[in-house]
C-alpha positions in Angstrom: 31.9 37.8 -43.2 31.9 36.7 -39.7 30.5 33.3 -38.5 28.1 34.5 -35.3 28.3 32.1 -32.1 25.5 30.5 -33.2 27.1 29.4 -36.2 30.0 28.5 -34.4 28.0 26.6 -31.7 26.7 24.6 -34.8 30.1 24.3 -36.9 31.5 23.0 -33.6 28.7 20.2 -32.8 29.2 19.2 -36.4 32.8 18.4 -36.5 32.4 16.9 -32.9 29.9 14.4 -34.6 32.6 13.7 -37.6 35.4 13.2 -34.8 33.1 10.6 -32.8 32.0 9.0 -35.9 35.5 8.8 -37.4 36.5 7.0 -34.0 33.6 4.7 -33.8 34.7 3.8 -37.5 38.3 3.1 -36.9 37.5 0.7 -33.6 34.7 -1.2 -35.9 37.3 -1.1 -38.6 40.4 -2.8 -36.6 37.8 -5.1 -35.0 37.0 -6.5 -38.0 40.5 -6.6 -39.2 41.4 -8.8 -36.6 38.9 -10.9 -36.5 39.5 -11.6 -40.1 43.1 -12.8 -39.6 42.9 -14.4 -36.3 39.3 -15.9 -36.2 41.1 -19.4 -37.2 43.6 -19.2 -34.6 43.4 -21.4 -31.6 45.7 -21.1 -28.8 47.0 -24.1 -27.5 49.4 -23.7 -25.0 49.9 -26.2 -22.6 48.4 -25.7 -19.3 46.4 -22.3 -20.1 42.9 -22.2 -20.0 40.9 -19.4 -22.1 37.9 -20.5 -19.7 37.9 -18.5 -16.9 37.2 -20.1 -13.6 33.9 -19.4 -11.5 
């Protein structure tokens, strides 16, 4: 059995909508990931600012 365009239309916006999602997930996931092991970390270098200047 053949899948008609419609189908295909449909099987196409569905996988597009797993690919987003699975994106979206990863960049939530290594956001949190690094915010986990650096959230502590301060950098103190002399002379650098992490202000930024008006």
């Amino acid at each position: 059995m053949h899948a008609t365009f419609f189908q295909k239309v449909i099987i196409c916006a569905i996988a597009g909508f797993l690919a987003a999602a699975l994106l979206e997930w990863g960049k939530m996931f290594v956001t949190g990931a690094d915010d986990a092991l650096n959230k502590g970390y301060k950098h103190t270098a002399p002379g650098v600012s992490l202000k930024s200047k008006p």
